[in-house]
N, C-alpha and C positions, 0 to 999 in steps of 0.2 A: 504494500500500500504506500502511495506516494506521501513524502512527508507535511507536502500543507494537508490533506484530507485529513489525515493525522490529527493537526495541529486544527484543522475546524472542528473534528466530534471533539478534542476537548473543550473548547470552548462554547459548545453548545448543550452539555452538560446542565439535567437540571438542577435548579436552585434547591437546599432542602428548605421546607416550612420555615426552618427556625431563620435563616439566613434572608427572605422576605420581609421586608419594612411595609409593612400599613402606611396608606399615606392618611393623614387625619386634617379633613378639609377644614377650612378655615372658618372658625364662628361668627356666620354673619346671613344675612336673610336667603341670600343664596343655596345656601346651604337646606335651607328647610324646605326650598322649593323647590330646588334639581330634585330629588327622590320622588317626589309626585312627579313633575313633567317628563322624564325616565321612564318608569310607568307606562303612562301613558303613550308613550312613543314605542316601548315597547308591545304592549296591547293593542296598539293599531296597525302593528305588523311592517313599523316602517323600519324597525331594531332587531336584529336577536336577543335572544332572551340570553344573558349572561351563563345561565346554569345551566341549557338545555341545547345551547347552542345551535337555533332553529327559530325561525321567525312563527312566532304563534300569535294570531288575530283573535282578539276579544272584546269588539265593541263596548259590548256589556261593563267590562273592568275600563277596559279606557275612559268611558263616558264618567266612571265615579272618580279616577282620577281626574279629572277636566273638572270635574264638577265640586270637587274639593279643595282645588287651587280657585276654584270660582267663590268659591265658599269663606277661604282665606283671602280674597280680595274687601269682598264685602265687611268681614272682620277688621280688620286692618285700615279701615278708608279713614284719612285723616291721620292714620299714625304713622304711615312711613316715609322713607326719607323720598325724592324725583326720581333717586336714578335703582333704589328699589319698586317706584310703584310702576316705571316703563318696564323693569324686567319682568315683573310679575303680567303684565299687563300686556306683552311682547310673545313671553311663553302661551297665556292663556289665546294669545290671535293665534299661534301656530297652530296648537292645538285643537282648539274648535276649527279651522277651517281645516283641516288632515282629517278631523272626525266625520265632517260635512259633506267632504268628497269622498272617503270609503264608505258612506250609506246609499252616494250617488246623487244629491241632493245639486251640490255645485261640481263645474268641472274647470279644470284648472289646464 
């Protein structure tokens, strides 16, 4: 066996567990609303699903994700900062309208 092929299995060597750093996002509104918009982007089948590795469509779950960052809008009106209430505000347009067009409703 040639010595770079060599020299690439070892380097492509997997990592054990322990040797893995967690990265730990940063605490800020962001953060509370990437996991819902995720979600939902995964449930509308525009994502693979992390664990399953396989785009799986779920209207049904998407629309409660959608609908709990909508939910979190209406909570929040008045207390957050411009450039949280356009991210919130930003994710929620993408959203509903990706929702809108996989029911067939709008076409894009």
């Amino acid at each position: 066996m040639p010595e770079k092929e060599k020299s690439k299995r070892k380097q492509t060597k997997k990592k054990k567990p322990e040797d893995i750093q967690e990265i730990i996002p940063p605490l800020d509104f962001s953060s509370f609303v990437l996991p819902f918009y995720t979600q939902a982007v995964i449930k509308l089948g525009l994502a693979k699903d992390p664990l399953t590795n396989k785009e799986e469509k779920n209207l049904e779950l998407a629309k409660r994700s959608i609908d709990l960052l909508g939910l979190l809008k209406k909570k929040t009106k008045g207390n957050l900062k411009p450039e949280e209430e356009k991210f919130l505000d930003a994710c929620l347009h993408q959203l509903r309208t990706a929702y809108m067009e996989k029911l067939d409703i709008i076409k894009l």
